[in-house]
N, C-alpha and C positions, 0 to 999 in steps of 0.2 A: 606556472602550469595552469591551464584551464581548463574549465569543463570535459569538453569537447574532446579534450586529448585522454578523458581516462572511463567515459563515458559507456553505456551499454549501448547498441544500438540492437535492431530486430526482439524488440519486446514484444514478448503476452500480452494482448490487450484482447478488455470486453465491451463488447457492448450493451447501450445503457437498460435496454429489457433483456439482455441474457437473463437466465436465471443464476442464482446465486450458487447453486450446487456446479453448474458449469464454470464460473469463476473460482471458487475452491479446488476444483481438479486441477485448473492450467495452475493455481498456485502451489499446490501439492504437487506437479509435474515437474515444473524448476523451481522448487526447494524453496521459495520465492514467499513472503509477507505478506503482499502489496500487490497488484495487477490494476492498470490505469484502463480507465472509461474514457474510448474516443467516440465521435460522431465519426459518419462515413468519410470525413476531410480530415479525420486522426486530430481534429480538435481535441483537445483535453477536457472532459465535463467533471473528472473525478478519479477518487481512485477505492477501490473497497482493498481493505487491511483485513487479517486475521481476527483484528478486532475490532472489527465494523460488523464480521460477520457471528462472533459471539457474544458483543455486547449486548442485542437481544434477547440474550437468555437471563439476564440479571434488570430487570426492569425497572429497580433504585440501588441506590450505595449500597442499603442495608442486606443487602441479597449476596453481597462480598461476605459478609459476615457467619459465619457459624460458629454460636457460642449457644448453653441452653438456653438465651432470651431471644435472639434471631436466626432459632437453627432454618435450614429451609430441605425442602426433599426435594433432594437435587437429581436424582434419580429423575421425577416428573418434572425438573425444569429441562434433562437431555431430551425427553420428547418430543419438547416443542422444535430441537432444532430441526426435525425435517421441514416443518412450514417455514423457518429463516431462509433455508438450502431451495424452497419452493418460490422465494420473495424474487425480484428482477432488483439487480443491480443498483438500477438509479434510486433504490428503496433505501439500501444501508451505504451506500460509498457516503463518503468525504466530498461533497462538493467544496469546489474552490481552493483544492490544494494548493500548499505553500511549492512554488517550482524553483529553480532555478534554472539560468540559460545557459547555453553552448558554450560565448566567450567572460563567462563569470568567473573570477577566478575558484581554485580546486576547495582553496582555503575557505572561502564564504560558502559553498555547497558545505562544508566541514562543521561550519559554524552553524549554518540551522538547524543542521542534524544534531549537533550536540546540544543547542537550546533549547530544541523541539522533540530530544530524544526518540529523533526518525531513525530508520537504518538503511532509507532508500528517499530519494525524492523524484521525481520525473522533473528529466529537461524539456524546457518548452521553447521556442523561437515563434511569434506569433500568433501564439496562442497553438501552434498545432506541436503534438508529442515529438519528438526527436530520441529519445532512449531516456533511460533512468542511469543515474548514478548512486552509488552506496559506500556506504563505508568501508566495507572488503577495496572498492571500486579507488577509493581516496585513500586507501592503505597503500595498495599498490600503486598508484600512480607515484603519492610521494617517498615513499621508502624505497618503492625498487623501481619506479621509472617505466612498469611495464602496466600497458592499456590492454582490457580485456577483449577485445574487439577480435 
């Protein structure tokens, strides 16, 4: 089985000065992690994650932490996120995402996601987007043979 057969196509994409609170809606809209950054030829430049967009609120490791030696008032770090929501896209995505292609087999899309602990990746043929595949995407394809398309 490959890609191609279990793949999403008609993806949410943004682009690369959308702003960031526009990217969060389309991924709050379809339930979705991840939304890919094309150029106007649906080039792939990136993709911003759920946590591309809140990792700007912890600015070092230490800021994971809340113990009395590194408590932090997190209260004043949620404020900062409307200026993240105010940043443009090509600010926090992922440039140069790890893709996979159309005729790759289902298996190795399987494998980066489990190495890479992704839950989506974008297919690419030439550098331009073709749809995203996921893990729901590679459940269903090998277990019950049914593509979401």
């Amino acid at each position: 089985m490959l890609v191609r057969d279990i793949m999403t196509t008609g993806v949410l994409v943004a682009k690369s000065k959308d702003d960031v609170r526009s990217v969060v809606i389309k991924m709050l809209s379809r339930h979705c992690g991840a939304i890919p950054v094309v150029d106007d030829d649906r080039k792939l430049l990136g993709m911003v994650t759920v946590r591309d967009v809140l990792l700007p609120l912890y600015p070092n490791y230490g800021d994971y932490v809340h113990d009395n030696v590194h408590s932090r008032n997190f209260l004043e770090m949620e404020e900062g996120y409307a200026a993240i929501l105010a940043r443009k896209a090509d600010e926090v995505m992922s440039s140069q995402p790890l893709t996979v292609g159309p005729d790759d087999p289902v298996l190795k899309a399987a494998s980066f996601m489990g190495v890479h602990n992704f839950r989506r990746m974008p297919v690419v043929e030439n550098g331009k987007l073709l749809g995203m595949v996921s893990i729901g995407d590679v459940n269903r394809g090998l277990f019950f043979g049914v593509s979401p398309r």
